[in-house]
C-alpha positions as CSV (number, residue, x, y, z in Angstrom):
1,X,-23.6,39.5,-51.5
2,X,-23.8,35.6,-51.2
3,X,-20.1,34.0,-52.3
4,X,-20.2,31.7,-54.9
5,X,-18.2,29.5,-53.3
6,X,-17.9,29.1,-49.2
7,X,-21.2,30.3,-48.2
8,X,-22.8,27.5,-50.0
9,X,-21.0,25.3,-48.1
10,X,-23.6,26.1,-45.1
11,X,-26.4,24.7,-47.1
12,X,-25.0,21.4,-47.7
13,X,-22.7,20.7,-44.5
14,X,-25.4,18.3,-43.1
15,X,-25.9,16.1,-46.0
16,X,-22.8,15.8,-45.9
17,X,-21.5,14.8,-42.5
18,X,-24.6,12.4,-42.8
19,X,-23.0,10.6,-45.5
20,X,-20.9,8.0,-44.6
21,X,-17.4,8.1,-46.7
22,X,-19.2,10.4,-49.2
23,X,-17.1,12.8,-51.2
24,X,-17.3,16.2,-50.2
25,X,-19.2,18.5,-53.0
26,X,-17.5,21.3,-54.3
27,X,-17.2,24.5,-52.2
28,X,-18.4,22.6,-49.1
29,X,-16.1,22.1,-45.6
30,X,-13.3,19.5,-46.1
31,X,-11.2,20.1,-43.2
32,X,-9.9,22.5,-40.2
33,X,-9.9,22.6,-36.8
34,X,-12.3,20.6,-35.0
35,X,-13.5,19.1,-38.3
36,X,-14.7,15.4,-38.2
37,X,-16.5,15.0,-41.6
38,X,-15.0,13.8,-44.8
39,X,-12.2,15.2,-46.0
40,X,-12.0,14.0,-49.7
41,X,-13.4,15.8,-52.0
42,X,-15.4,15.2,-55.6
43,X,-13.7,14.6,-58.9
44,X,-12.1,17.6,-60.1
45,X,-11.7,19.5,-56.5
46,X,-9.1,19.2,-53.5
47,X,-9.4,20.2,-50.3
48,X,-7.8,23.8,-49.9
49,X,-6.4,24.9,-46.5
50,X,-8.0,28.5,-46.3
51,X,-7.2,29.2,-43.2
52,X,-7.0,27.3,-39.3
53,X,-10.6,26.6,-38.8
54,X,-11.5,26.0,-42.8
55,X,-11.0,23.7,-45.5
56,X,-12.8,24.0,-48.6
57,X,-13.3,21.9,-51.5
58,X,-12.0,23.8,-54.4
59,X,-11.5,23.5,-58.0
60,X,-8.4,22.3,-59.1
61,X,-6.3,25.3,-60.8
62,X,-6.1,25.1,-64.1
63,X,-3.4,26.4,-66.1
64,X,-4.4,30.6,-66.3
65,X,-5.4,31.7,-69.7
66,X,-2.9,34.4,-71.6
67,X,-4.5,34.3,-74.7
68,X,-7.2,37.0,-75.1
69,X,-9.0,38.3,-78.1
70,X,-7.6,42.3,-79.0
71,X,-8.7,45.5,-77.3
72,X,-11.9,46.9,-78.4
73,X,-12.5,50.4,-77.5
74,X,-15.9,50.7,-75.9
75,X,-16.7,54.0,-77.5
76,X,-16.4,52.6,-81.1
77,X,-20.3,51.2,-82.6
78,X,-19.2,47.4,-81.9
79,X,-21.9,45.8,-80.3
80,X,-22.1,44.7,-76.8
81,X,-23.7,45.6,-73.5
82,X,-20.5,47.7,-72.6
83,X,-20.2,49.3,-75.4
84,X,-24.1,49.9,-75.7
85,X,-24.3,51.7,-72.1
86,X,-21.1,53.7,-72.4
87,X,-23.1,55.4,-75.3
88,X,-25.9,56.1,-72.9
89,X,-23.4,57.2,-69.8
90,X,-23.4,54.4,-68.1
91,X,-21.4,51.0,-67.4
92,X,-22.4,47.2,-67.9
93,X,-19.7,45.0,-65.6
94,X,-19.4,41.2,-64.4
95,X,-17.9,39.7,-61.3
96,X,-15.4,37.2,-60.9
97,X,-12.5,35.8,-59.0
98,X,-9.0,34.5,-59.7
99,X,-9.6,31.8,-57.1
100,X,-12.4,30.3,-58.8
101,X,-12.8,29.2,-62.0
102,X,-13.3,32.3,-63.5
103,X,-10.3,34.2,-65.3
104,X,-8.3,30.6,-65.5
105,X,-10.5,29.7,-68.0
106,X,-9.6,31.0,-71.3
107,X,-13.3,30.8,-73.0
108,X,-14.4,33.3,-69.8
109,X,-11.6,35.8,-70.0
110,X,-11.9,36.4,-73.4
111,X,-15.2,37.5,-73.1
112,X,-14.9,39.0,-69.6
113,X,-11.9,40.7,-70.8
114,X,-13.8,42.3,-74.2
115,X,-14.4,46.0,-73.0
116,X,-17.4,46.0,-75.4
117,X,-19.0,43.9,-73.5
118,X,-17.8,44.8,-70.2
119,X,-16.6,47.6,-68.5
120,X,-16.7,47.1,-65.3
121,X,-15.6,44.0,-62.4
122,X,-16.7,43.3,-59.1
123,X,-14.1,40.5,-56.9
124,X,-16.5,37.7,-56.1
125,X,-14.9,37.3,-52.8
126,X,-11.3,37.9,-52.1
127,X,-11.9,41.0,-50.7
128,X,-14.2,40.1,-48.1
129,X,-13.3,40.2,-44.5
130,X,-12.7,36.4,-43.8
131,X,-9.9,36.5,-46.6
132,X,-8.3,39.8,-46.2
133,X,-8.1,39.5,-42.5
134,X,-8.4,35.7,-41.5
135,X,-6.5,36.6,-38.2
136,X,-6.7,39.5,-36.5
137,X,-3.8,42.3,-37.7
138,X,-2.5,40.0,-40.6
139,X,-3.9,41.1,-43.8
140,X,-3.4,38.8,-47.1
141,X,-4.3,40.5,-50.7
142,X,-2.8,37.4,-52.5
143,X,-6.2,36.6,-54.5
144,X,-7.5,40.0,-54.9
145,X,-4.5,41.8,-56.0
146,X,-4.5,38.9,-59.3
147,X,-7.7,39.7,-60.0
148,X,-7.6,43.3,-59.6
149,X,-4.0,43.1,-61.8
150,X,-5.6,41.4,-64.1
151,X,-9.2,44.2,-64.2
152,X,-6.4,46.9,-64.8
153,X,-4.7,45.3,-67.1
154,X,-7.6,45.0,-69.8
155,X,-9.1,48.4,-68.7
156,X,-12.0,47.7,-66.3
157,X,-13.4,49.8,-63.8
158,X,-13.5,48.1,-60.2
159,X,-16.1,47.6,-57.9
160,X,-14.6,47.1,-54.4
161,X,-16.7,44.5,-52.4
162,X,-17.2,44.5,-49.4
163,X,-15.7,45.7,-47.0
164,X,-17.9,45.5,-43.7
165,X,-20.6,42.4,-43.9
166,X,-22.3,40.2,-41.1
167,X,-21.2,37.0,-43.4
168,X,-18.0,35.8,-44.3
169,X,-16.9,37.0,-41.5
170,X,-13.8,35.0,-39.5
171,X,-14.6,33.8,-36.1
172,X,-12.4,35.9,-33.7
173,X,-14.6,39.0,-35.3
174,X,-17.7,37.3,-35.0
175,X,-17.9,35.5,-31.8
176,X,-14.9,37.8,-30.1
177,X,-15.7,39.5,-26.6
178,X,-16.2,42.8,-27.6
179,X,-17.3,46.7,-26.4
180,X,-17.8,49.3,-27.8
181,X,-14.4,50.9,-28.1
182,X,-12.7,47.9,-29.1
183,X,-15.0,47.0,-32.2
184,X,-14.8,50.2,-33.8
185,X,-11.0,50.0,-33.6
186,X,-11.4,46.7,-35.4
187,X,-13.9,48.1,-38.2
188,X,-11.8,51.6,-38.5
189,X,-8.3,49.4,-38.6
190,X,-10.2,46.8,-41.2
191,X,-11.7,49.3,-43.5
192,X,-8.5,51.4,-43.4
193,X,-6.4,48.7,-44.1
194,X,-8.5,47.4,-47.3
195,X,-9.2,50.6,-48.9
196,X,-5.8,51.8,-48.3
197,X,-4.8,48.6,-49.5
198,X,-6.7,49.3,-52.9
199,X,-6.6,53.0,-52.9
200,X,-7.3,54.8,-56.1
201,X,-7.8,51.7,-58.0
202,X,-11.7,51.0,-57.0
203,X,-14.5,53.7,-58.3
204,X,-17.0,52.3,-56.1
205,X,-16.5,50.3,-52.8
206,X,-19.6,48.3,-50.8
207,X,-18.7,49.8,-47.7
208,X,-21.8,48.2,-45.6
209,X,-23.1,45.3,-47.3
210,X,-26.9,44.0,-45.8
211,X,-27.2,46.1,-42.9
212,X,-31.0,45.1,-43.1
213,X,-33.7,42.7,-42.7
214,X,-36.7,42.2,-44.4
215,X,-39.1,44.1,-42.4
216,X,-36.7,47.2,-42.1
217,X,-35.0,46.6,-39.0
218,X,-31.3,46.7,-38.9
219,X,-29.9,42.8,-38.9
220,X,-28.8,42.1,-35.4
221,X,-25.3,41.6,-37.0
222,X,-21.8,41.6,-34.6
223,X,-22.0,45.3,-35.9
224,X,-25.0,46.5,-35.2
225,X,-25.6,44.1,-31.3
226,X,-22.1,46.6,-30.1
227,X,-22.2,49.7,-31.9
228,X,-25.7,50.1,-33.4
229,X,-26.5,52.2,-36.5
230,X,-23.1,54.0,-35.4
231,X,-21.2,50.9,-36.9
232,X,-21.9,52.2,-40.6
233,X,-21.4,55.6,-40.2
234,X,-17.8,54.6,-38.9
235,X,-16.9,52.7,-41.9
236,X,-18.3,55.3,-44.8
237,X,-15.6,57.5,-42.8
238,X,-13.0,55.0,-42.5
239,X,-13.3,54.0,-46.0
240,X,-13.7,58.0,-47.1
241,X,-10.6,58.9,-45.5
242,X,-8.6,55.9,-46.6
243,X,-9.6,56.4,-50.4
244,X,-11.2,59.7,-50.8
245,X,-11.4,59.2,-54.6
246,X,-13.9,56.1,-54.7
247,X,-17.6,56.5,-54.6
248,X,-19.0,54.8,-51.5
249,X,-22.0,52.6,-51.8
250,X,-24.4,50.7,-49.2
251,X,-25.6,47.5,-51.0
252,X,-27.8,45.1,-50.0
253,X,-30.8,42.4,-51.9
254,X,-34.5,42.4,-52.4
255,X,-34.7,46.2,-52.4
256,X,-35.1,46.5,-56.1
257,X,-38.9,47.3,-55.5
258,X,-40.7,50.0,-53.0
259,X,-41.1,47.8,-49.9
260,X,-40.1,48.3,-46.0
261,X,-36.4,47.3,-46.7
262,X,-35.8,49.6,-49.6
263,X,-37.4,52.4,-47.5
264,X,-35.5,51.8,-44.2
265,X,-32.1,51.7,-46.7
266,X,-33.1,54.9,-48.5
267,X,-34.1,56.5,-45.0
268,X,-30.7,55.3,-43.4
269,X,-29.3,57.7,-47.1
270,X,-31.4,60.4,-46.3
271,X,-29.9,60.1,-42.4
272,X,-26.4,59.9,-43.1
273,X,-26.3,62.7,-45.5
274,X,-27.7,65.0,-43.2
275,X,-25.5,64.1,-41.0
276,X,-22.5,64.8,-43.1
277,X,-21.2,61.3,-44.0
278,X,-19.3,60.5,-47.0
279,X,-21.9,58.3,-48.7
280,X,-22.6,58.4,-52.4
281,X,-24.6,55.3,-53.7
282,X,-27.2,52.9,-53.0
283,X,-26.3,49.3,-54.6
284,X,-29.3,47.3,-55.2
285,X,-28.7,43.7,-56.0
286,X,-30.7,42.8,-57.8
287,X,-30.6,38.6,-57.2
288,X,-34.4,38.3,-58.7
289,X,-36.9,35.2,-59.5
290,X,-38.1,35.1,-63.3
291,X,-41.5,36.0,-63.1
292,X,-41.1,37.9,-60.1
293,X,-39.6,40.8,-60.7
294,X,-40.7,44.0,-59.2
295,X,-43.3,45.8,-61.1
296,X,-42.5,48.9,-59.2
297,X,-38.5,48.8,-59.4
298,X,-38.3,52.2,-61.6
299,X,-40.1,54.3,-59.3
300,X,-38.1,52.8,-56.1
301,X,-35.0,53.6,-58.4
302,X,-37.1,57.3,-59.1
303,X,-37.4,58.3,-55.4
304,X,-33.8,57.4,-54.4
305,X,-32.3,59.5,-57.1
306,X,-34.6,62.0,-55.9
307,X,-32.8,62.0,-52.6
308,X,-29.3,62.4,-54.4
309,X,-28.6,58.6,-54.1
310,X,-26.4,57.3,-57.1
311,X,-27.6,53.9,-57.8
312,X,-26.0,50.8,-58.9
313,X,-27.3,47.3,-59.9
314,X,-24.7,45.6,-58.3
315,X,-25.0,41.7,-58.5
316,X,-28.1,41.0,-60.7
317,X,-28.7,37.4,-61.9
318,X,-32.7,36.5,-62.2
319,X,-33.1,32.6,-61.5
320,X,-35.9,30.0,-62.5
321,X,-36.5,26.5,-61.9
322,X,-34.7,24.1,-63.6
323,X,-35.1,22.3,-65.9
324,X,-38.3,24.5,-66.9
325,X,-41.2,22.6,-68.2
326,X,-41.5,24.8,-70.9
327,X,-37.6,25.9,-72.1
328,X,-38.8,28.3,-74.9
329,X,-41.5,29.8,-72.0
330,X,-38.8,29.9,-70.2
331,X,-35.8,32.1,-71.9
332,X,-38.7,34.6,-72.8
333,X,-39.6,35.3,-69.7
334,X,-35.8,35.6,-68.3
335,X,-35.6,38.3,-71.4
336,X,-38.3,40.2,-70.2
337,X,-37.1,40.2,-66.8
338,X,-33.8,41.1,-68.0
339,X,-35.2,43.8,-70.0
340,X,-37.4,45.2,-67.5
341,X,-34.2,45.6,-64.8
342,X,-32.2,47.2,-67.4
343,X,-34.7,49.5,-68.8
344,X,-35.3,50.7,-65.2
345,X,-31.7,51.3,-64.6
346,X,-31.8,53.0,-68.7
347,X,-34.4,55.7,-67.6
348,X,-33.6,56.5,-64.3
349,X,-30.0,59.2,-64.8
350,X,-28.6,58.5,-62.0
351,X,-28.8,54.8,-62.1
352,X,-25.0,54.9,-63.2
353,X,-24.5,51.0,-64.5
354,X,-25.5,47.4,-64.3
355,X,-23.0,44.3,-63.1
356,X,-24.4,40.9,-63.5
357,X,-23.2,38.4,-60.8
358,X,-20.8,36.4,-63.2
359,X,-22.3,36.4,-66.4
360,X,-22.1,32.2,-67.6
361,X,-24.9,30.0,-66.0
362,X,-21.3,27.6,-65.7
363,X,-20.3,29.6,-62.9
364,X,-23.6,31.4,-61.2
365,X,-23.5,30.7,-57.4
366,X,-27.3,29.4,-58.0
367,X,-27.2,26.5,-57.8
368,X,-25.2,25.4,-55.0
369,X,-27.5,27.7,-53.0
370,X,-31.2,27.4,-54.4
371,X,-31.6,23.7,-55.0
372,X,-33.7,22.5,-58.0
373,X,-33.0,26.5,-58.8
374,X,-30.5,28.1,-62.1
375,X,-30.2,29.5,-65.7
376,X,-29.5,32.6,-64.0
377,X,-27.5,34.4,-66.0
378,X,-27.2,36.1,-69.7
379,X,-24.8,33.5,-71.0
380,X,-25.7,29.5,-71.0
381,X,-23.1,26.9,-69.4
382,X,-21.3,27.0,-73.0
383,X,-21.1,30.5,-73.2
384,X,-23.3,31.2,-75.3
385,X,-25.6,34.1,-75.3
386,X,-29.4,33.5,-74.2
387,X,-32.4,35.5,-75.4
388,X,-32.0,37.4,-72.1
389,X,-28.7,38.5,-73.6
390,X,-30.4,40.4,-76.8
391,X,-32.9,41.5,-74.4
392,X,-29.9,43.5,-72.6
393,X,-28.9,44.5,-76.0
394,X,-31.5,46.1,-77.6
395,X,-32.9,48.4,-74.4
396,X,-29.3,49.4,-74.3
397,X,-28.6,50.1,-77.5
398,X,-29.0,53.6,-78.4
């Protein structure tokens, strides 16, 4: 899904090229070749060298946190949304990066780390394309082995993501002169590469990550314009051959209800498992509007399972407008919301767990991508839990 961090910078390039001698706002462009904007960036960032074409305005490290609370064994009765779905066979996970501001910060890795609350991990986005593979052949792991290290370390389950994705994607993939024979060398040596890489530490990996548009049609990706349909087929196989333990997932957003996008994914299931390819899951992601959430999303979740389809929420956060007019309106509705997601998930057996997308409104990508748009998340900008938090709570606790 969306990154947190350099995809936002898309949204807000213009403003601020436009601005003469304006500091450059975190996460946006800062430098690279062919670069002519500003290069310095807001209080509290500098302008990080991430590769030849892109600087980025990134937070300034702080020193990394060592001091967590004690292990908590997510069987035991302590309460928390971990330790609730466990009992009911499933898992409740967060994502998060060591690049970002995530496990640095002492007040977020005690809580990500607590296995009662969550079991689970997904890497933001150092394991996307444009950082494992900037240049074609040279493959850097820096970021998501710390993060990964760090998962394993207090116990999490990882969620690999993602491996093959129209965005984030380095220019010499996306505008390179390519046929048909030389792309799927590029995806087979990619995919193989990573999940080797990673191998038999991920239980689930998004393989193909928004293969769709809204209507149904496959996006008209780099992927899809040279290989076609073909293109995903080729990576479940790469990726099954390359770590044959991890369940393999197509992901992809606004398919939590019945619509024509959740149908042409669950179709494209249906296909490929005739067919014989190694695909296990369906990962909806579940980035929702308060108020807005489908009313339908536990029989879309019914008929995939009926097709064999393990299911996944994968990056849920469920945004409003802020601030609301009405803040006590407001966090009851998110609950609801919340609860209505989770109970779907609850009911349906082989909906197998929940991650949020980060789990502090501090750190949600939100804002930087929905303007006037936040409070996304379970947990408030101080960490504290939200109504939508209980909500969670009590349709997972047993």
């Amino acid at each position: 899904m969306r990154s947190n961090g350099i995809l936002s910078s898309v949204g807000v390039l213009a403003a601020c090229v436009a601005s003469t001698n304006a500091l450059v706002p975190l996460w946006s462009r800062c430098g690279g070749e062919g670069w002519t904007g500003e290069t310095e960036c807001v209080e509290g960032a500098y302008c990080k060298v991430l590769n030849q074409w892109w600087s980025s305005c990134e937070r300034v490290p702080v020193t990394e946190c060592t001091t967590f609370g004690p292990y908590v064994d997510p069987n035991s009765q302590t309460d928390g949304l971990n330790s609730f779905a466990v009992r009911r066979g499933k898992y409740f996970g967060t994502a998060g990066d060591w690049i970002y501001d995530d496990v640095m910060n002492c007040t977020w890795a005690r809580i990500a780390s607590d296995p009662s609350e969550f079991g689970s991990i997904t890497p933001g986005n150092s394991q996307k394309w444009d950082t494992t593979e900037s240049s074609q052949g040279s493959f850097n792991y820096a970021d998501s082995d710390q993060i990964v290290a760090w998962a394993l370390k207090y116990g999490k389950k990882i969620r690999g993501h993602a491996l093959v994705w129209h965005s984030q994607l380095p220019s010499w993939v996306s505008t390179g002169s390519w046929n048909a024979t030389t792309l799927k060398a590029v995806v087979e040596n990619h995919v193989t590469q990573v999940a080797t890489h990673f191998k038999g530490k991920m239980f689930h990996w998004d393989v193909v990550n928004e293969a769709f548009n809204e209507d149904g049609t496959f996006r008209d990706s780099i992927f899809y314009q040279i290989l076609g349909e073909s293109y995903i087929e080729i990576a479940l196989r790469a990726a099954a051959a390359a770590d044959p333990a991890a369940k393999l997932y197509i992901n992809d957003y606004n398919v939590e209800g019945v619509n024509a996008k959740s149908t042409a994914l669950l179709n494209l299931f249906k296909r490929l498992k005739a067919a014989g390819v190694p695909v296990h899951g369906l990962g909806l992601q579940g980035h929702l509007i308060s108020g807005q959430v489908p009313t339908d999303i536990e029989a879309n979740l019914n008929r995939m399972a009926a097709a064999g389809a393990e299911i996944a929420i994968t990056e849920l956060d469920i945004r409003m407008n802020v601030p609301p007019a009405n803040q006590t309106a407001a966090d009851a509705q998110l609950a609801k919301d919340y609860e209505t997601v989770t109970k779907a998930c609850k009911v349906t057996g082989r909906c197998v767990g929940i991650t949020v997308w980060n789990f502090t409104d501090k750190n949600s990508w939100v804002p930087s991508v929905f303007a006037g748009q936040g409070d996304a998340l379970p947990w408030d900008k101080n960490f504290q839990k939200k109504p939508a938090y209980y909500a969670i709570a009590r349709t997972l606790k047993p």
